[in-house]
C-alpha positions as CSV (number, residue, x, y, z in Angstrom):
1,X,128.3,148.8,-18.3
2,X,129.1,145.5,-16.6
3,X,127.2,142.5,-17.5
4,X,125.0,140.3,-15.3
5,X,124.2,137.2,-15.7
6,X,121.8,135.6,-13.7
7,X,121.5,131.6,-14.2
8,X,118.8,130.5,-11.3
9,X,115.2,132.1,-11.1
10,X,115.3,135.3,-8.2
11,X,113.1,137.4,-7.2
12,X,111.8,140.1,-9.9
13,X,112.9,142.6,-7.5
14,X,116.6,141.4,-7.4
15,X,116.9,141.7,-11.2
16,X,115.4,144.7,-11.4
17,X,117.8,146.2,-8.7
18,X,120.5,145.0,-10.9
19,X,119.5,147.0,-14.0
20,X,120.3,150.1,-12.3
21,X,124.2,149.3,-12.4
22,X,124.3,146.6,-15.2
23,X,123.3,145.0,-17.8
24,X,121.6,142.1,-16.8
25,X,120.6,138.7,-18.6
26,X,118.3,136.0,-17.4
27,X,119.0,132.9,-18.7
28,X,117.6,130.2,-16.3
29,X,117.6,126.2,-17.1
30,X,120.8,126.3,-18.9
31,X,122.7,122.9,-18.7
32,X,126.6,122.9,-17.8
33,X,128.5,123.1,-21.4
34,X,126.1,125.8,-22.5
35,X,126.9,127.9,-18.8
36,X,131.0,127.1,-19.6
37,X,130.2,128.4,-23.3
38,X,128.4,131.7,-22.2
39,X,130.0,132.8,-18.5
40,X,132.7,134.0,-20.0
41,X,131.4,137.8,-21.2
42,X,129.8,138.6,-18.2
43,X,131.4,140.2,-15.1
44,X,128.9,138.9,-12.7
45,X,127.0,135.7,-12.1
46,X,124.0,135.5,-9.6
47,X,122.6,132.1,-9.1
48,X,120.5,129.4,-5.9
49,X,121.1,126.3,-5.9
50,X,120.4,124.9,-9.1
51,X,123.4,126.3,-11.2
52,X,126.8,124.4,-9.8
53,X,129.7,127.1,-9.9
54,X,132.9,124.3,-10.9
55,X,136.2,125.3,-11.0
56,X,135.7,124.7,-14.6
57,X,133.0,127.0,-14.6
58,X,135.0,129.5,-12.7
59,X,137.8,129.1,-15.1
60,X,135.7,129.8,-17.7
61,X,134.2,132.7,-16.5
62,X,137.6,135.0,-17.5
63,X,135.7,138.4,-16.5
64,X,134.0,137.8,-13.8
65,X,134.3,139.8,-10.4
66,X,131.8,138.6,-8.3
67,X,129.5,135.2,-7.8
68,X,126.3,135.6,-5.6
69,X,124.2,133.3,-4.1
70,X,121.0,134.6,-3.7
71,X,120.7,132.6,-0.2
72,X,122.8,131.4,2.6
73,X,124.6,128.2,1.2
74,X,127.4,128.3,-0.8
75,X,128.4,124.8,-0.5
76,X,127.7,124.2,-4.9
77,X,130.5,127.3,-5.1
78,X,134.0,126.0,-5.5
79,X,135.4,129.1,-3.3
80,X,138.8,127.7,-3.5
81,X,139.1,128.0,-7.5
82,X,136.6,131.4,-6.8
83,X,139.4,133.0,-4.1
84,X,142.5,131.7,-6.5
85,X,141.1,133.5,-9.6
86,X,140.3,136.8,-7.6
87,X,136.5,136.5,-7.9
88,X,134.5,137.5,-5.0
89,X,131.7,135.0,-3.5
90,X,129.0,136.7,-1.5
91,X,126.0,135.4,0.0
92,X,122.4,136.7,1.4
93,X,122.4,135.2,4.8
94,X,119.6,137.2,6.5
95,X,116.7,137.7,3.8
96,X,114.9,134.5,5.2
97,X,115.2,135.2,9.1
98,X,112.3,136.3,9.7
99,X,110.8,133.6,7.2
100,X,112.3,130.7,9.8
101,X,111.5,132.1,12.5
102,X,107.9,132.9,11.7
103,X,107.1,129.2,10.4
104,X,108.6,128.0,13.9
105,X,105.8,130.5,14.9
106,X,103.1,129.0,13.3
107,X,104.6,124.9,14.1
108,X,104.7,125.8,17.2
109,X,100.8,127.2,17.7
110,X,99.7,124.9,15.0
111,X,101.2,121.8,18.1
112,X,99.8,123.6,20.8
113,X,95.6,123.9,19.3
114,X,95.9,121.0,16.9
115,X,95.0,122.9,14.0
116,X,96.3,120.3,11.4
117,X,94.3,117.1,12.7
118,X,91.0,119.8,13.1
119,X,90.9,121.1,10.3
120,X,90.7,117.2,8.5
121,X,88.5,116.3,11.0
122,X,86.1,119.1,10.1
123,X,87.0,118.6,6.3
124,X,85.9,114.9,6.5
125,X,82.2,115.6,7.9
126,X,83.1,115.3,11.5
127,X,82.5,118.0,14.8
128,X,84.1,116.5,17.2
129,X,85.6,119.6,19.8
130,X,86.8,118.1,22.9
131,X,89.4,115.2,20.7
132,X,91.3,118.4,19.6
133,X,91.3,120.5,23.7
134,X,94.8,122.3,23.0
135,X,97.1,124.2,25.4
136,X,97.8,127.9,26.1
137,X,101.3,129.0,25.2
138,X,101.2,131.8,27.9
139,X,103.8,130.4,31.0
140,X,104.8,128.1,28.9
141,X,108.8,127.4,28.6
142,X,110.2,127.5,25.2
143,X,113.7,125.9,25.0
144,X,115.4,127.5,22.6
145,X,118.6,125.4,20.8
146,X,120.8,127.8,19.0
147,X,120.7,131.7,19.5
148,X,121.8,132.8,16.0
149,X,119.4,134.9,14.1
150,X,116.9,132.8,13.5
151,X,117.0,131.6,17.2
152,X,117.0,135.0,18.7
153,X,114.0,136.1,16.1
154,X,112.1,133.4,17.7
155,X,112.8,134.2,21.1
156,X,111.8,137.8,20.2
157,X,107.9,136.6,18.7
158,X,107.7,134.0,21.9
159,X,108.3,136.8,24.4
160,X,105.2,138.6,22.8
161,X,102.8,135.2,23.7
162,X,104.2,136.0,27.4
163,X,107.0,132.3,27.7
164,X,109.2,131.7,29.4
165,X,112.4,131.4,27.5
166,X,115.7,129.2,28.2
167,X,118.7,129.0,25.6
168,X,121.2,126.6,24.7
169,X,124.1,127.7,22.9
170,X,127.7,127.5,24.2
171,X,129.1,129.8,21.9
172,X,126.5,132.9,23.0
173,X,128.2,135.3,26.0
174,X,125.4,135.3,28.5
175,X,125.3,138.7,28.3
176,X,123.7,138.7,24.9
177,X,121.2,135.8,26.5
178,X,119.8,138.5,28.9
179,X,119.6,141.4,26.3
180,X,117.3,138.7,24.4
181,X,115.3,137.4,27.2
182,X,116.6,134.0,27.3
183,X,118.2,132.3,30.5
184,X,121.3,130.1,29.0
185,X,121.3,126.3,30.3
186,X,122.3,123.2,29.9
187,X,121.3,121.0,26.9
188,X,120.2,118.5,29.5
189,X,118.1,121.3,32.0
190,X,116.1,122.7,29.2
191,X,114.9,119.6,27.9
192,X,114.0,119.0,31.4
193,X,112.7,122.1,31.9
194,X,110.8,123.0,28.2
195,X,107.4,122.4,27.3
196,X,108.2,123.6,23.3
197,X,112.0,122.6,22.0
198,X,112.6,124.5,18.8
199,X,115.8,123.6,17.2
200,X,118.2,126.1,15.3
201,X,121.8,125.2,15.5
202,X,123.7,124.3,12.3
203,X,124.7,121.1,11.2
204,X,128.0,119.9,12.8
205,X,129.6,116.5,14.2
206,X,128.6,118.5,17.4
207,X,124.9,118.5,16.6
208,X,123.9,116.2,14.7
209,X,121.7,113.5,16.2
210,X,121.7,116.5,19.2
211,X,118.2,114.9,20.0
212,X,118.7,111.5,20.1
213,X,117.2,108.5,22.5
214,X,119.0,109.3,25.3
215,X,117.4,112.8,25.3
216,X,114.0,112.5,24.1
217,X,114.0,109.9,27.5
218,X,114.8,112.6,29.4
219,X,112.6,115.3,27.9
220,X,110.1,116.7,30.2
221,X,106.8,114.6,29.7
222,X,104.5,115.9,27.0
223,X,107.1,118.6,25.5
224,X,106.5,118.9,21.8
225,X,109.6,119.3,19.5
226,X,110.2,121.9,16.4
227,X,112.5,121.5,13.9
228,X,113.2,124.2,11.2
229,X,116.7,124.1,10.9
230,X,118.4,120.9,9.9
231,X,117.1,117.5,9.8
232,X,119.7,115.6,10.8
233,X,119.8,117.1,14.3
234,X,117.4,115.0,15.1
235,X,117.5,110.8,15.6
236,X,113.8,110.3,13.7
237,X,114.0,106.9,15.0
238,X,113.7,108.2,19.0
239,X,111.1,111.0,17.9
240,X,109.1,108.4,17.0
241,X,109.5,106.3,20.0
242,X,108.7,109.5,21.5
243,X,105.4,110.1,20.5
244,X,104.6,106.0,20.6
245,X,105.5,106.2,24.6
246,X,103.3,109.3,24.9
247,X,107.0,111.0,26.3
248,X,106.7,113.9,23.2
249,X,102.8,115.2,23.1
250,X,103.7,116.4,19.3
251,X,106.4,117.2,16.8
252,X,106.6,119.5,13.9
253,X,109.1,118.9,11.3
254,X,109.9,121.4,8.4
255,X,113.2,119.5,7.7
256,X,114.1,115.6,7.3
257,X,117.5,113.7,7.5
258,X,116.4,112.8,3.5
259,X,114.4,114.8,1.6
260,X,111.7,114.3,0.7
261,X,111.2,112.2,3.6
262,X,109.2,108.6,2.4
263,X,106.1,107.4,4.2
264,X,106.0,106.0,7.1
265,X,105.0,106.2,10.9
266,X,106.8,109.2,11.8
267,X,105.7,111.1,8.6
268,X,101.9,110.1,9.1
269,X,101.6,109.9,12.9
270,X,98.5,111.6,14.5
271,X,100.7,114.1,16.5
272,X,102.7,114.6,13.6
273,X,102.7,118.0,11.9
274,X,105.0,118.0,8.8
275,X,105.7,120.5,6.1
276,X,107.7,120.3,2.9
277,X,110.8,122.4,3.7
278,X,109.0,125.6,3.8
279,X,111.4,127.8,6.7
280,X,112.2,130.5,3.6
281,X,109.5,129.9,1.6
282,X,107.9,133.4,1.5
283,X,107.3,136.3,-1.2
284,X,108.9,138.6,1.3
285,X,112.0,136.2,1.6
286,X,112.6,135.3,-1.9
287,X,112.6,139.2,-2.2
288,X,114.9,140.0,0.1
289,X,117.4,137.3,-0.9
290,X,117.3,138.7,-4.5
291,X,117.5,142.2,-3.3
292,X,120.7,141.5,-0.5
293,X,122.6,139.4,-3.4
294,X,122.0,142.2,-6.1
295,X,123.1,145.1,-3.6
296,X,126.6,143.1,-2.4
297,X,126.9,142.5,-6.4
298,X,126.7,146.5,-7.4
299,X,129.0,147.3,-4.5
300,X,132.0,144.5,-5.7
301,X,131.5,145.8,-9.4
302,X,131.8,149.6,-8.0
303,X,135.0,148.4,-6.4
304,X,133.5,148.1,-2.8
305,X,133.8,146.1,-0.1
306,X,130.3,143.3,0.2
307,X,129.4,142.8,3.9
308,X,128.7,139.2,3.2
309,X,131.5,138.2,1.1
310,X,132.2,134.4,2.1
311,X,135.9,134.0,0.3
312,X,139.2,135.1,2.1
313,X,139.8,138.9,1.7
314,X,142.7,140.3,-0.1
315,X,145.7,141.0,1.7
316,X,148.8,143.6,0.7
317,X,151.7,141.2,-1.3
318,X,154.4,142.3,1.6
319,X,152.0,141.7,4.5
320,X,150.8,138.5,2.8
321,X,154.5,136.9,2.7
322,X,155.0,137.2,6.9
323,X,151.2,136.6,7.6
324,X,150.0,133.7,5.5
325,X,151.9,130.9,6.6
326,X,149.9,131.7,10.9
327,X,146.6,131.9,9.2
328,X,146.3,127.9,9.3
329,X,148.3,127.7,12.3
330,X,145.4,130.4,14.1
331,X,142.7,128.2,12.4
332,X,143.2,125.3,14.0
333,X,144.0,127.3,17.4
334,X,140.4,128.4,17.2
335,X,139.2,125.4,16.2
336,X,140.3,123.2,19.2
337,X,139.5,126.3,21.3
338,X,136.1,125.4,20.4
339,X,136.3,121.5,20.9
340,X,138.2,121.7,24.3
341,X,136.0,124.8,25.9
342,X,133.6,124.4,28.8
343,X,131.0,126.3,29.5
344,X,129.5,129.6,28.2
345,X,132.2,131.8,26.4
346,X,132.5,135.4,27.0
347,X,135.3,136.7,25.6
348,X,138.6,135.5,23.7
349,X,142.0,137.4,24.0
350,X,144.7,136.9,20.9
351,X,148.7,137.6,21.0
352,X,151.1,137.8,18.7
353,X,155.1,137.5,19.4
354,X,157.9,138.3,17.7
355,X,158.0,139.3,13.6
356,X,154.1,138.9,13.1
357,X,153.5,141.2,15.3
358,X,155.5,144.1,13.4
359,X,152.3,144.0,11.7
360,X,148.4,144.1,10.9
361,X,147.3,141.2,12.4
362,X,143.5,141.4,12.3
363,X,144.0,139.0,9.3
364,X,144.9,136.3,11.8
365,X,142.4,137.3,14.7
366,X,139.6,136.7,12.1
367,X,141.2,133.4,11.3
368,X,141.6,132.8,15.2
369,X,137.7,133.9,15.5
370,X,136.8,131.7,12.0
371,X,137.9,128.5,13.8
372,X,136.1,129.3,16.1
373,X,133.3,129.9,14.7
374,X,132.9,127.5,11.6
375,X,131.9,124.3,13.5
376,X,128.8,126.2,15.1
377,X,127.6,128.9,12.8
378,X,124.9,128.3,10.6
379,X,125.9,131.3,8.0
380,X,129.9,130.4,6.1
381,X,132.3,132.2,7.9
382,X,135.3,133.8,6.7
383,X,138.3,136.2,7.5
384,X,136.0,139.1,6.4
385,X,132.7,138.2,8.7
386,X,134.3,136.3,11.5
387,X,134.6,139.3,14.1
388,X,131.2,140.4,13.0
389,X,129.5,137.4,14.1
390,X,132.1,137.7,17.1
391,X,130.7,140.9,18.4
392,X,126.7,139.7,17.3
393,X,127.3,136.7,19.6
394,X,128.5,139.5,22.7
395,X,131.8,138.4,22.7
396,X,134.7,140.8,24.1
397,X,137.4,140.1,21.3
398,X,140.8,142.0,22.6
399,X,144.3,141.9,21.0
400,X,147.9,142.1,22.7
401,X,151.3,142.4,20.2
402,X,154.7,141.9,22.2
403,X,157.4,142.0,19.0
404,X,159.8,140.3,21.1
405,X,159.0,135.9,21.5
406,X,161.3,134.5,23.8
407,X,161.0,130.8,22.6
408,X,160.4,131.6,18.2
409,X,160.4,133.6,15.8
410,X,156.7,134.3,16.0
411,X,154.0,132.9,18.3
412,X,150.5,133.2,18.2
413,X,148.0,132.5,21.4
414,X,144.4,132.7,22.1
415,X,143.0,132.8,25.8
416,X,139.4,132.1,25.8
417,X,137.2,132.8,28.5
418,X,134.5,131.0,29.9
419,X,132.1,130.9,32.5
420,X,134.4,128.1,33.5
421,X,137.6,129.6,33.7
422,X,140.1,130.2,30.6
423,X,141.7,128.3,28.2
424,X,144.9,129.1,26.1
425,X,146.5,127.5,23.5
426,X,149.4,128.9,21.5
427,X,151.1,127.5,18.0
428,X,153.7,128.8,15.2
429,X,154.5,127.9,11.9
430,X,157.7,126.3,11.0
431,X,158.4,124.5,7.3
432,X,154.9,125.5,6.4
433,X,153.5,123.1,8.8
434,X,151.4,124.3,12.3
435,X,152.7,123.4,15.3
436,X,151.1,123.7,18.7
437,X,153.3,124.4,21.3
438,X,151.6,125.2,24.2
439,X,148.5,124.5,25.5
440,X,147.7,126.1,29.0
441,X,150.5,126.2,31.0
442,X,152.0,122.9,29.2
443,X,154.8,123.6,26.3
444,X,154.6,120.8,23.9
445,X,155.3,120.6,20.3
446,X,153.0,119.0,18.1
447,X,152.0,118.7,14.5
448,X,148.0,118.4,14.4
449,X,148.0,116.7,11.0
450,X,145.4,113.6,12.1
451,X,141.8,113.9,11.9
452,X,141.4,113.5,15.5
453,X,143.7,114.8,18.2
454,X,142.7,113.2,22.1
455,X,143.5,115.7,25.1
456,X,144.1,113.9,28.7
457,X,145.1,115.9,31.3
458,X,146.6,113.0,34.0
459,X,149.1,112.7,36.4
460,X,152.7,112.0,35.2
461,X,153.3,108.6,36.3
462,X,154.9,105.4,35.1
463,X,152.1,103.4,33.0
464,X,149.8,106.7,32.1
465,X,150.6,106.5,28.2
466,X,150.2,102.9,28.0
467,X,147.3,102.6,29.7
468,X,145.1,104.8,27.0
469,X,147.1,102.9,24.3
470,X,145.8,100.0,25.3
471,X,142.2,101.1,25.2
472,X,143.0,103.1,21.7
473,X,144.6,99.0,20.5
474,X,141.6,97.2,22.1
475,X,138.9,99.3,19.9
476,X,141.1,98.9,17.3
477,X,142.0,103.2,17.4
478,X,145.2,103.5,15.5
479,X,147.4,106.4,16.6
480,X,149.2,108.6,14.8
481,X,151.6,110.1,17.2
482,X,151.8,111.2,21.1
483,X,153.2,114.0,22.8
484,X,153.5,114.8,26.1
485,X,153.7,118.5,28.3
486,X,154.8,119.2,32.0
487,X,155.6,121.2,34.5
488,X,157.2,118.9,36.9
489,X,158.3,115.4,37.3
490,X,155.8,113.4,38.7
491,X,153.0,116.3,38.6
492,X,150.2,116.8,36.4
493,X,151.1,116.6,32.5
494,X,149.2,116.6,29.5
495,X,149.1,114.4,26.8
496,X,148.2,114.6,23.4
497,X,147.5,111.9,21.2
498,X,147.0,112.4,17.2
499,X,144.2,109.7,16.4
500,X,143.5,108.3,12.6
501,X,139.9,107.2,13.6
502,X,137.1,108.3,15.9
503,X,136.5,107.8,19.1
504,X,133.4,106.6,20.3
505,X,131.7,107.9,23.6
506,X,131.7,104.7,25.6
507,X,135.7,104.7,24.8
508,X,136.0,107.8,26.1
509,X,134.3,106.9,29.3
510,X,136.7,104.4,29.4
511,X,139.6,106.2,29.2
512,X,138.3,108.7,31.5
513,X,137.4,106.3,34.1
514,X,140.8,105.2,34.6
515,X,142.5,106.3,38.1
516,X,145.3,108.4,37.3
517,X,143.1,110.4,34.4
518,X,141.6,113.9,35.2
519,X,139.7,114.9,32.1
520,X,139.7,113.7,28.6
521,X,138.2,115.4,25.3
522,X,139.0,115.1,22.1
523,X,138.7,117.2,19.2
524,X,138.1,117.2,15.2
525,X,140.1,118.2,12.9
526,X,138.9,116.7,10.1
527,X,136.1,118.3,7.4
């Protein structure tokens, strides 16, 4: 039989689930030169977040077939040195849904009677009713940031207390919004509109510091905030001010930029509820994360596919050759996709020209869909779950193949479409380097090899490069390189400028406020 060996405590359940396919050894507590001595007779390794799964480790561990992580991060996996020695990583990304989403429950009741400052009040010899008069959540309006599983779980409970619910999350089609109950807004309009703002979007350049000073000003008056997704999301700094102005009526925070948060007025404040990072921290979730990372480990050591297997699938040696070198290059397609889209997105279309498309190419959809994807998901995504998260989010995913490319050998293009319209970019690889050469109806050629690459759509006229240099030199923004599309002379052109640094927001309103400059975004490569 193959051998298990499990290195982090799991639920009794998980283990036991094991023993019907393996032989299994728990051996928690072990320090690093004692896991490097023993990985190597096992054929399986299950651990959380304690046990840190090196390359050296992986190297190592000359028999195994699969690593689980009995939860949903993977980040102390080295999945490079995991997908380079053949080992399958696999995750358990749904066991503690209902865990989050239930503890948002309970935040979010717990704000609305003051059960917390009560229930002290009571212990500490005092009756005193009308300092804790609460609020009915019936007709209330839940904002809802994020619509992922946790999000949509919550909106599922909160329609059961009779809400209203209202959504935020770009990358949701608003079809799937409706099916939930939720009406999809603006960031701004729902914190406008929401008495209760529960937060579950992951943790991205996008997000973080989503609630900052600028929008708890704006909140509607006496809307209480949940967090049980991701501390940093959150400025603590402006919460506070928040509830010092009398703006927020109450916060609940399961989460904290540092953990465990020190004292200190946001920690102690009156209409503070806090709780020690407890989203997953039920019998039933531990349980099901055991039980989800022991079924996807039986399946990989039977020689089956794992739905939740976070590392890049394998692909055919002959298909691998002609594909490989467009999966980057449809990366990074998505990826800006993502950056440079406007409003709610509903569906994304994919091409392939010329000698990629004499074959498969679902391997380079999912890596289309993965960029996509990455910067706003809050489970690891991978060519092997990327149009499965696609379809959960309602998106219409649809492929076209043309063997014939005009302009290279082969071409890929994605066409995303939005409430707002559509948006294409296309790219190709050539010398093992991505180039994109298109992006709308502009034909360009650049290399995206900068960490930031600045998009400003403006009229072609004399003076329209140099005048965003300037502002780039004057905030001291070095630039890599520039490259310019058109259509006609004199007409509008697009410009793309590779950037080595960030660019802050006010700079951006600057370069967008000069005369000759229709829009400008810029988007992240970097991380």
């Amino acid at each position: 039989m193959p051998k298990v060996l499990v290195s982090d405590p799991i639920g009794p359940e998980g283990v036991s689930l094991l023993e019907t396919g393996a032989e299994v050894d728990v051996k928690t507590g072990m320090k690093p030169a004692e896991l490097l001595e023993t990985v190597g007779g096992y054929h399986a390794l299950v651990v959380r977040s304690e046990t840190k799964v090196n390359r050296e480790v992986i190297a190592a561990g000359k028999n195994l077939q699969v690593i689980a992580r009995a939860g949903i991060g993977v980040d102390n996996i080295d999945l490079d040195a995991a997908t380079g020695a053949g080992i399958a990583v696999v995750n358990a990304p749904t066991g503690n849904t209902v865990a989050a989403a239930e503890h948002t429950m309970a935040l979010m009741l717990a704000l609305a009677r003051n059960v917390p400052g009560a229930h002290h009040s009571l212990q500490s010899g005092e009756w005193k009713r009308s300092a804790f008069m609460g609020v009915e959540v019936r007709d209330k309006t839940l904002g809802i940031c994020g619509l992922g599983r946790v999000g949509t779980e919550v909106a599922r409970r909160a329609q059961a207390f009779g809400m209203r619910l209202v959504g935020y999350d770009p990358f949701v089609a608003p079809e799937y919004a409706r099916r939930i109950g939720v009406d999809l807004l603006s960031l701004d309009d729902l914190l406008a509109e929401s008495d209760f703002v529960t937060l579950h979007t992951p943790l991205t350049e996008g997000t973080r510091g989503m609630l900052g000073m600028r929008q708890i000003e704006t909140i509607k008056p006496g809307a209480r905030v949940i967090n049980v997704a991701r501390g940093e999301l959150v400025d603590e700094a402006a919460l506070l001010a928040g509830l010092e102005s009398g703006r927020l009526s109450g916060v609940a925070l399961d989460v904290f930029s540092k953990e465990p948060p020190e004292r200190g007025p946001l920690v102690e404040h009156p209409r503070a509820i806090v709780t020690p990072h407890l989203g997953a921290s039920t019998r039933e979730a531990q349980r099901e994360v055991a039980i989800e990372a022991a079924e996807q480990v039986l399946a990989v050591l039977r020689g089956e596919p794992a739905r939740n297997t976070v590392n890049a699938p394998f692909v055919a040696p002959e298909v691998h050759e002609v594909l490989a070198p467009f999966v980057p290059a449809a990366s990074v397609v998505g990826k800006l996709l993502g950056f440079l889209s406007e409003g709610q997105i509903t569906g994304i279309t994919v091409s392939y020209e010329g000698e990629i498309a004499q074959h498969d190419c679902r391997m380079l959809q999912a890596a289309v869909l993965a960029g996509l994807l990455a910067p706003v998901s809050t489970v690891n995504v991978n060519l092997i779950n990327a149009p499965v998260l696609a379809r959960e989010r309602g998106w219409s995913v649809t492929d076209q193949s043309n063997r014939v490319s005009r302009e290279y050998a082969s071409l890929i293009s994605a066409t995303l479409q939005t409430a707002n319209g559509s948006l294409s970019l296309s790219a190709t690889s050539m010398r093992d380097e991505t180039h994109i050469v298109k992006f709308n109806d502009y034909w360009m050629d650049i290399v995206p090899n900068t960490p930031y690459l600045l998009f400003v759509d403006n009229r072609d006229q004399p003076g329209s490069i140099g005048a965003v240099g300037t502002i780039a030199g004057r905030h001291n923004i070095n630039i890599s390189f520039m490259g310019v599309g058109r259509i006609q002379l004199r007409g509008q052109a697009m410009m793309v400028i590779g950037l080595d640094d960030p660019v802050p927001s006010h700079v951006m309103d600057e370069i967008r406020a000069l005369s000759h400059i229709a829009n400008a975004r810029v988007a992240t490569l970097a991380g």
